[in-house]
N, C-alpha and C positions, 0 to 999 in steps of 0.2 A: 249571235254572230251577225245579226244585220242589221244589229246595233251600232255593235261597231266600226262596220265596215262602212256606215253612210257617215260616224262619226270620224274617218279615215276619210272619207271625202270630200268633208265640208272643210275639215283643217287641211288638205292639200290644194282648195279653193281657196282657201283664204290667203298659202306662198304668194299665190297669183298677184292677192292686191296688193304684196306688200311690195312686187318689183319698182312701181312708182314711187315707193319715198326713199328708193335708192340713190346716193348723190348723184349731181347729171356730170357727165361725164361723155367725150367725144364720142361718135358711134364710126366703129369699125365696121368693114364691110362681113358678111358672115364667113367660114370657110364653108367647103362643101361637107357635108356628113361622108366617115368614112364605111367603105363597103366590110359588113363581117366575112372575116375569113373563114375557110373552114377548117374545125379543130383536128388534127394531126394527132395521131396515136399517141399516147401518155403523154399530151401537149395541154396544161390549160390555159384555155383562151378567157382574158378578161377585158372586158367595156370599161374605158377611163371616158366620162362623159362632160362635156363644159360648154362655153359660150368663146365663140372667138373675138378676139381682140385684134390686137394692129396683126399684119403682116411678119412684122420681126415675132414679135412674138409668138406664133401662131406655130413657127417656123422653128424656131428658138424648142419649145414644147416637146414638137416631134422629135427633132434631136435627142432631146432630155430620155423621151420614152424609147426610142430607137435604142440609146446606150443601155437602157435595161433588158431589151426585148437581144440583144448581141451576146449579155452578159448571160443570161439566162433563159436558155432554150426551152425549158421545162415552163414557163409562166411567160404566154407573149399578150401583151398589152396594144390594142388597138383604139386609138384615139380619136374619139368621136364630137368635133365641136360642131355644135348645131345651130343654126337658126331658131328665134321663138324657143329656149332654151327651158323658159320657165316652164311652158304648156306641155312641153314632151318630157320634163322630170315629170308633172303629174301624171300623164299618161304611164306612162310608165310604173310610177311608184302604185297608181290605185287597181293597173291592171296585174300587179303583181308579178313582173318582169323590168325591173330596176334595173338599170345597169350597176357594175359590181363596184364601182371608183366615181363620184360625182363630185361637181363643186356645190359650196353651198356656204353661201354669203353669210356672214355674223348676225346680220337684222333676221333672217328668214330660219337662224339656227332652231328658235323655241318651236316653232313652227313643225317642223320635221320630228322633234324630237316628242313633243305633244301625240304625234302622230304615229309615233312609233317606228319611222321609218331608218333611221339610224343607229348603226352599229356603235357602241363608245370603243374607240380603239385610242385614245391618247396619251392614255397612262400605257403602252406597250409601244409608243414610240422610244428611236433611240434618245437616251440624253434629253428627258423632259425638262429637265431644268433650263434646258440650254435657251428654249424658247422665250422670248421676253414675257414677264409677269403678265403683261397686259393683254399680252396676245392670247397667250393660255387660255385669262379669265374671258375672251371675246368667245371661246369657244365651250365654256362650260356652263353647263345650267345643273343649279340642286346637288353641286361639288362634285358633277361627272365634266370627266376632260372628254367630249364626244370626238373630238376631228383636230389633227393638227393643222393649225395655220400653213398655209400657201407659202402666200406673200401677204403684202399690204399696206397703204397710203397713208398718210396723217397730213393737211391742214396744214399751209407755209404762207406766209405773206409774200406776195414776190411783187418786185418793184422796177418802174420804166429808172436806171439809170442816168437817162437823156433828161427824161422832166426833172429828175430833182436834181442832178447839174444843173440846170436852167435856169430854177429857180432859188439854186446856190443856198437847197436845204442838203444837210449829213444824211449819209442811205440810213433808213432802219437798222437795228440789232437787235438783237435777242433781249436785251433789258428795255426794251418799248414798253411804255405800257397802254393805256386807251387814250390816254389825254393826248401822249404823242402822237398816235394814230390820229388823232383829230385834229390838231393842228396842222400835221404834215395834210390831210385828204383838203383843206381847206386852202391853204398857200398853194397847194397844185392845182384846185381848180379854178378852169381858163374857160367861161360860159363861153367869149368869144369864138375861142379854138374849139370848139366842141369837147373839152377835156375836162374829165371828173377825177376828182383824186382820189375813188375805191369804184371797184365793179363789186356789186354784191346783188345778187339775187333777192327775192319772198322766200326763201329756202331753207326750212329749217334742220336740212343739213348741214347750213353754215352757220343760224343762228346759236346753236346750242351749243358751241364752242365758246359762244359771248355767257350763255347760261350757265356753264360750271366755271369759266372764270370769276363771273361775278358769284359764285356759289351757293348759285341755286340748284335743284336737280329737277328731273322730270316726273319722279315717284320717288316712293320710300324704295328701303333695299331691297325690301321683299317683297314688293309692288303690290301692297297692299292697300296704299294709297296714293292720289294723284298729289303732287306739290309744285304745280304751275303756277298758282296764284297767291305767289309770294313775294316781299318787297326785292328779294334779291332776283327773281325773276323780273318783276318789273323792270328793276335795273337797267337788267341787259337789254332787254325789249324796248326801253325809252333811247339805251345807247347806239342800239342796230335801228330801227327804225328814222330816230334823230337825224343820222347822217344823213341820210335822204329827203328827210322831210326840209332840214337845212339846205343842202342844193350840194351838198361835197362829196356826195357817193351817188350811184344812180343802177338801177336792176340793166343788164345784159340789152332785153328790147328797145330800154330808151336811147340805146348807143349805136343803134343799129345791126347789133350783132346776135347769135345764138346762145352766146353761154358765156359767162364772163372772162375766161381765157380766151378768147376772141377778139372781146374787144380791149380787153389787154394788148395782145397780140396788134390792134390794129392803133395803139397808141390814145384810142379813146380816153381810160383809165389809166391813169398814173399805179396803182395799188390793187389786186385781187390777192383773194387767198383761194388757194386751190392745194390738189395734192397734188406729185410724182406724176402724175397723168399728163401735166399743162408740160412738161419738158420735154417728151417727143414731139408734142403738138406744134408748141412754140419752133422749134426745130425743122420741124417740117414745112410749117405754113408761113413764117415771120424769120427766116434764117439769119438778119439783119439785125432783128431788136437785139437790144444792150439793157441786161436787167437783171437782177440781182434778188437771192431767196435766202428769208431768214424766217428764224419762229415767230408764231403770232405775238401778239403781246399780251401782257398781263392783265388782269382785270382786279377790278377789288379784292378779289381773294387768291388770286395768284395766276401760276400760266395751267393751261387747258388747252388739247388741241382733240382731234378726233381719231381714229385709228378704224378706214375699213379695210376689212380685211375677208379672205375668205379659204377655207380650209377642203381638202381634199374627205368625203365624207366616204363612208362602207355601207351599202343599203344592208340593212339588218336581215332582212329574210333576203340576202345574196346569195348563189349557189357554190362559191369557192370565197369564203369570207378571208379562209386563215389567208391563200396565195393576194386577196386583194392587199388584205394589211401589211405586207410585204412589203408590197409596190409602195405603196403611201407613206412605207418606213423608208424605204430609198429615196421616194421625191422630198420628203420634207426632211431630208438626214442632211449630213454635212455635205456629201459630195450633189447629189442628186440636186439640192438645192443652190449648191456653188454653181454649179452648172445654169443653173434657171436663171438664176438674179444676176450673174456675170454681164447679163447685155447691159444692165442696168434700169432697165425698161418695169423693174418690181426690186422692191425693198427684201432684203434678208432678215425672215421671222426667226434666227438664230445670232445672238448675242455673239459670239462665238467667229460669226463669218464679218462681224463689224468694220474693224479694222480695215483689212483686205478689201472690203467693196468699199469703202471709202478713199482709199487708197488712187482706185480707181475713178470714185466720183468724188470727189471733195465740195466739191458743190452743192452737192443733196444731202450734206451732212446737217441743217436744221430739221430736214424732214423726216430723219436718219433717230433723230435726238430724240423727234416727238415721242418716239417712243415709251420714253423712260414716264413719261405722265400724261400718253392718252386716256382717252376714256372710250369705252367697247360703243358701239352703232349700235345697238339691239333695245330692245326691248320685249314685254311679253306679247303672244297672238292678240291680234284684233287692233294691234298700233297701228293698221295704214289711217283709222279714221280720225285718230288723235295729229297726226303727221297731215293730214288734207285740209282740217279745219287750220293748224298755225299756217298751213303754205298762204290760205284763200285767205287770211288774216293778215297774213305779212304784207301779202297784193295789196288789201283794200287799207292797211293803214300808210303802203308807201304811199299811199293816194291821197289821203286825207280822211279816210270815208269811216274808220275808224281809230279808235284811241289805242294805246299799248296795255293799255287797262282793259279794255274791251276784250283781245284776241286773249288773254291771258286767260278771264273768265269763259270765254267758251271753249276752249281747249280744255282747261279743266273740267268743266261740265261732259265736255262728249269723253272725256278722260275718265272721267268715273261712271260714264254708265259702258266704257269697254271694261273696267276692273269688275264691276258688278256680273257683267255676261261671265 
């Protein structure tokens, strides 16, 4: 028993490292943690537990939970978004007091489920089919459906309007492929003007999009082995890197900004790709820019975008498991989830609600698309140090300091001595 239970804690140590190769993404302020109620005669009381995002959102949520906590008096749900979010699931999960509904990101899935910590409830959602292919598979490990998907983002190219007016190039479309990406990042940038025509990060949140276009992957399927140091890997790594080292694309810092929807936003970069995220932000902080979002483009082996995503989880030793899964059927069911993705502020992980929310955003309908051929964020435990060595790689080859060949080989390296552990 105390075997397992310190191997219980080193794999709930490990969630921890992997919150850093989550893509970056704006930081919202926290909400306050809510207080427990107390449980009311033949009333059960369940912890839905998360990390807070914008304000609409946050707000949006409660709602969602409030319509269920109205509907059904017997199961009331109090919604607990916390600061430091990662450190108090582990607390929680290792003291053995989980809350009964948590989130839990696609990257950090294997992780929990290594550990034991989650219930598989996703084959007893309503209408599994409904849920897109991709989403499903971002949630299943060893052909268990653990958690239904939330919501979740995919990877857009989105472009200044103004500069390519200007410069009297045609906007992007979805039939781009890299070469156009390259000419267009190069006719837009204006060294004088401080204007680069792509913001892209050392990120290989974003590189690996260029990876399975070009059609390489990052292991086998059954991650038995590392497959980073290959020419189609190269590829992509000579074509992400290139633009930089060329002078046509340039990382967030050198523009003066925080994260490359910023300096998007600030008209720095003519081209960023980001997700669903960048369009409150844009909105909020740029109300002005004139700019336009389509799929990324193609690469030698066709198009590839990313899909994160994160799913409502059941801690497995929970005290009311059947009432949580309930809940989790209602948030991620037709209505519960119309409800949530209506602000528009999260994508609808149901095929089914497509239409309709497009309806309403037509705009978001390239990143609406990606769906149909993302590929899952995850990988197995112990990838935060496979993910640190391509970031510190990416860094020192936008510099000069190393070769595309270079990052490749030590990724792979420290790549298989995590498959080996």
């Amino acid at each position: 028993m105390k075997a397992k239970h310190f191997a219980l804690l080193t794999l709930l140590l490990a969630v921890a490292l992997l919150l850093a190769a989550c893509p970056a993404q704006p930081v919202a302020p926290a909400a306050p943690a809510a207080a427990e109620q107390p449980a009311a005669p033949g009333v059960i009381n369940l912890q839905l537990m998360g990390w807070a995002s914008s304000d609409a959102e946050n707000v949006r949520l409660q709602e969602v939970v409030d319509g269920w906590n109205a509907a059904n008096p017997d199961i009331q749900v109090t919604l607990n978004l916390v600061p430091d979010y990662d450190t108090k699931l582990q607390t929680s999960l290792a003291g053995g007091a989980p809350p009964d509904i948590f989130y839990v990101d696609s990257f950090r899935l294997p992780d929990l489920v290594a550990a034991g910590a989650l219930l598989p409830i996703g084959d007893q959602m309503t209408d599994v089919d409904d849920f897109y292919p991709s989403l499903r598979e971002a949630f299943t490990v060893d052909n268990v459906f653990y958690c239904p998907p939330k919501d979740f983002a995919t990877l857009a190219l989105e472009y200044n309007t103004d500069l390519f007016d200007a410069a009297g190039l045609a906007y992007p479309t979805a039939d781009w492929t890299w070469d156009d990406l390259r000419a267009a990042a190069e006719a837009l940038t204006d060294k004088d003007a401080g204007v680069v025509g792509f913001a892209i990060n050392p990120d290989f949140a974003r590189w690996i999009a260029f990876l399975y276009q070009a059609g390489g992957e990052v292991t086998t399927p059954d991650f038995s082995a590392m497959t980073l140091n290959t020419p189609e890997a190269l590829t992509a790594m000579e074509f992400y890197v290139g633009l930089v080292r060329d002078g046509f694309a340039a990382p967030a810092s050198d523009l003066d900004s925080g994260w490359p929807g910023e300096a998007f936003g600030k008209g720095r970069a003519a081209m960023t790709m980001e997700g669903n995220w960048i369009v409150p932000y844009l909105k909020d902080q740029f109300p002005n820019l004139k700019y336009g979002i389509t799929e990324l483009p193609s690469g030698p082996a066709g198009k590839a975008t990313m899909a994160f995503t994160v799913c409502y989880g059941v801690a497995a030793n929970g005290r009311n498991t059947e009432a949580a899964t309930k809940v989790v059927d209602y948030l991620t069911g037709p209505v519960g989830m119309k409800a949530w993705t209506d602000l528009g502020l999260a994508m609808p992980t149901r095929q089914s609600l497509r239409e309709g929310w497009l309806t309403m955003y037509p705009e978001l309908e390239p990143m609406l698309s990606g769906a149909e051929y993302a590929r899952k964020w995850q990988f197995r435990p112990g990838f935060a140090d496979v993910l640190d060595t391509i970031n510190s790689g990416l860094q020192e080859a936008f510099g000069g300091l190393k070769t595309p060949q270079q990052v490749l080989e030590e990724a792979q390296a420290v790549g298989e001595q995590v498959l080996a552990r």
